[in-house]
BAGUVEX-241049 format. One record per residue: residue in three letters; x negated, y, z of N, C-alpha, C in turn. Coordinates in steps of 0.05 Angstrom, whole numbers, plus 5000, padded with zeros to 4 digits. Example, Ala and Ser with C-alpha at 12.3 -4.5 7.8 and 13.67 -1.06 7.14 Angstrom:
# BAGUVEX-241049
type; npx; npy; npz; capx; capy; capz; cpx; cpy; cpz
ALA; 4736; 4886; 5156; 4754; 4910; 5156; 4736; 4934; 5156
SER; 4743; 4955; 5142; 4727; 4979; 5143; 4742; 5001; 5157
END
This chain:
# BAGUVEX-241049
type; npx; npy; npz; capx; capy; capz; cpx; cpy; cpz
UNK; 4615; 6612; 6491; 4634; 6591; 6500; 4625; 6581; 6527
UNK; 4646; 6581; 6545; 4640; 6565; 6569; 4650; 6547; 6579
UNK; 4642; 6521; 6587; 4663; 6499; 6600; 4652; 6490; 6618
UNK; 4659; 6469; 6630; 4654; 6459; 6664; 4634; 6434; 6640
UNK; 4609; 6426; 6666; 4599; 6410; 6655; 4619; 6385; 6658
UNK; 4601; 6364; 6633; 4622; 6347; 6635; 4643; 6342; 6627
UNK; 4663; 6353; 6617; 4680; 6363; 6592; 4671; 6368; 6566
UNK; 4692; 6346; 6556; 4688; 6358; 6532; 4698; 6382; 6516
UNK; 4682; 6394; 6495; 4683; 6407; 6480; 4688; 6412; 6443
UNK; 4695; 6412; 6434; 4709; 6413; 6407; 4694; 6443; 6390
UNK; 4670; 6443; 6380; 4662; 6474; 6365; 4662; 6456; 6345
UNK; 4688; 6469; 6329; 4685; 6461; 6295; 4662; 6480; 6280
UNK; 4660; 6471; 6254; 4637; 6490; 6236; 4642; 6477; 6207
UNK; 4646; 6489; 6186; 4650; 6481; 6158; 4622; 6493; 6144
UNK; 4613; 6472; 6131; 4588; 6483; 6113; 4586; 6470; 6087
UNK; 4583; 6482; 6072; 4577; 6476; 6044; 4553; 6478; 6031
UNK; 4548; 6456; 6007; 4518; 6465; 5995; 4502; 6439; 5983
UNK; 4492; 6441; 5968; 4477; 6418; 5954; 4450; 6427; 5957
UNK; 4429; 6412; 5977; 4450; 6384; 5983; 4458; 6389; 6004
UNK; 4473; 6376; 6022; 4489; 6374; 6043; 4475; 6391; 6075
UNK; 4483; 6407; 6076; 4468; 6430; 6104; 4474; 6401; 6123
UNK; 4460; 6401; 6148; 4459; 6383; 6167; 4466; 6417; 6190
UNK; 4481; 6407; 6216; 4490; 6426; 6237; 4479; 6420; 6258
UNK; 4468; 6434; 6276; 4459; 6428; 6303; 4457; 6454; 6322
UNK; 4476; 6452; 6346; 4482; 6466; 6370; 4463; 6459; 6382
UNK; 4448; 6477; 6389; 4430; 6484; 6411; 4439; 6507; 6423
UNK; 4430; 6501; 6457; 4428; 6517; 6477; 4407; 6525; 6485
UNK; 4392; 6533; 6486; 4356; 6546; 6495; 4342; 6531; 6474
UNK; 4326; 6508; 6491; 4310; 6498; 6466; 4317; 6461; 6461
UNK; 4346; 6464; 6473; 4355; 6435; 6477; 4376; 6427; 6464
UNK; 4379; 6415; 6432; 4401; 6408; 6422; 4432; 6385; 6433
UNK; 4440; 6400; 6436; 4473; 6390; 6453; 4485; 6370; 6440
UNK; 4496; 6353; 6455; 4500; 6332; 6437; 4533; 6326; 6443
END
């Protein structure tokens, strides 16, 4: 995925599971917020 910095962005993700999976986008070694 690529966008201009600064823009927002929208990456959906569905996860399931007991107990509850936690999601986190990272780019190298820096989670995106």
């Amino acid at each position: 995925v690529e966008i201009i910095e600064g823009l927002k962005a929208v990456l959906p993700c569905t996860t399931m599971g007991n107990p509850k999976p936690s999601v986190s986008w990272i780019k190298g070694e820096t989670v995106v917020k």
